[in-house]
C-alpha positions as CSV (number, residue, x, y, z in Angstrom):
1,X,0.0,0.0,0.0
2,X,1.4,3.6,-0.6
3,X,0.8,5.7,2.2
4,X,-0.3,8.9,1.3
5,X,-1.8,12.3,3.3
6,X,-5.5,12.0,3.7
7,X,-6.5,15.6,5.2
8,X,-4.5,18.0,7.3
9,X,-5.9,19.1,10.8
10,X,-5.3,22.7,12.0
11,X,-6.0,23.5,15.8
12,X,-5.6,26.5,17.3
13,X,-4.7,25.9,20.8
14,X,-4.2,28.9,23.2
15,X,-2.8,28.8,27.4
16,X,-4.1,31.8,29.0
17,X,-0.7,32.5,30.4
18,X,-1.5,35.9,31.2
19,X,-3.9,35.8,33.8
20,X,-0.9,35.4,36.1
21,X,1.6,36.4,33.6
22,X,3.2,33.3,33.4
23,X,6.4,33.5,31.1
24,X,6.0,37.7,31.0
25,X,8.9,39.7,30.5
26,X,10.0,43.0,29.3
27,X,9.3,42.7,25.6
28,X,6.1,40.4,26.1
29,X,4.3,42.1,29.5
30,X,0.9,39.7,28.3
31,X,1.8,36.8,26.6
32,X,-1.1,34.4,26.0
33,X,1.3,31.5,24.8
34,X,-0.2,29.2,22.2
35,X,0.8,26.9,19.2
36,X,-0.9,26.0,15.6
37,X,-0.8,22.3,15.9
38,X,-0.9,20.3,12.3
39,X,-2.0,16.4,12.1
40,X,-1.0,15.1,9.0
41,X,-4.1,12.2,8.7
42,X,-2.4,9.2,6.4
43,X,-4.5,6.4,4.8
44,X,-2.8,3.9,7.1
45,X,-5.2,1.2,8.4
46,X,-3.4,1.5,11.7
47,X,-3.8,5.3,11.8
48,X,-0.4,6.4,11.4
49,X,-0.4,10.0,11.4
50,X,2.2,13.2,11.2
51,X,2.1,15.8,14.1
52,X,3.9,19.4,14.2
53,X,3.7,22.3,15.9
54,X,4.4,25.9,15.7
55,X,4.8,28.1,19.0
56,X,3.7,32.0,19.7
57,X,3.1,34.6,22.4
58,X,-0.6,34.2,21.5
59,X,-1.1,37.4,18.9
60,X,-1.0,36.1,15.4
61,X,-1.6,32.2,15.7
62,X,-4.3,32.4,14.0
63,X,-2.2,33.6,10.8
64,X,-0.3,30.6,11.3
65,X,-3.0,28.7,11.5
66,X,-4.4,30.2,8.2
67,X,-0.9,29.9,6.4
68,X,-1.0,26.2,7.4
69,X,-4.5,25.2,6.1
70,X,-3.7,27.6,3.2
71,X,-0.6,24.9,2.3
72,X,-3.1,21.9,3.0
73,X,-4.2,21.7,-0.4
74,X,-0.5,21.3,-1.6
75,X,0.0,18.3,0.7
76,X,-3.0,16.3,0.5
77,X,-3.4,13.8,-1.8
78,X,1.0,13.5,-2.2
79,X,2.7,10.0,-0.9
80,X,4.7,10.5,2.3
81,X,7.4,8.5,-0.1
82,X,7.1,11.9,-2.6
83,X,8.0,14.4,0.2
84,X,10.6,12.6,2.1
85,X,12.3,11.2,-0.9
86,X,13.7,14.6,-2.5
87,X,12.6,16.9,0.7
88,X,14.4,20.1,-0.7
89,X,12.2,19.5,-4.3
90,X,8.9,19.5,-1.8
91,X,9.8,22.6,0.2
92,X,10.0,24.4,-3.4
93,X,6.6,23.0,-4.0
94,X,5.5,24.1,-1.3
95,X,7.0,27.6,-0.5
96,X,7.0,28.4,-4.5
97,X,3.2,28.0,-5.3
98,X,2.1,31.2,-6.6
């Protein structure tokens, strides 16, 4: 079977760090810290999946979040074997859609 990308989930998670101003400093006095998390869903029968992550202060994860499921359509449907075999020919496929 060739193992391909199925669908890509986006979440959006958010830790609201600054009730108590967990992790605050001078150039962050508020930071809400929170990460765009990516599952990579395969078409494995045993559910083998991809997982990745992106951090910030809170302000702007949903861009990240948007440029993410913006890429999806780029990924899905493409064999893992297609992206890790050449991995500098998929990052140009990637980052050089226009």
């Amino acid at each position: 079977m060739t193992l391909k990308v199925e669908r890509i989930e986006v979440l959006d998670l958010r830790f609201p760090t600054s009730s108590q101003l967990d992790g605050s400093d001078a150039m962050n006095p508020d930071p809400d810290y929170s990460a765009a998390y990516c599952i990579l869903h395969t078409n494995s029968p045993d559910g083998l999946a991809g997982h990745g992550m992106t951090f910030t202060i809170g302000r702007g994860n949903e861009v990240c979040v948007k440029a993410i499921e913006s890429l999806a359509p780029l990924v899905v449907g493409r064999t893992v074997e297609s992206m890790t075999a050449d991995m500098g020919a998929f990052w140009r496929h990637v980052t050089g859609d226009s």
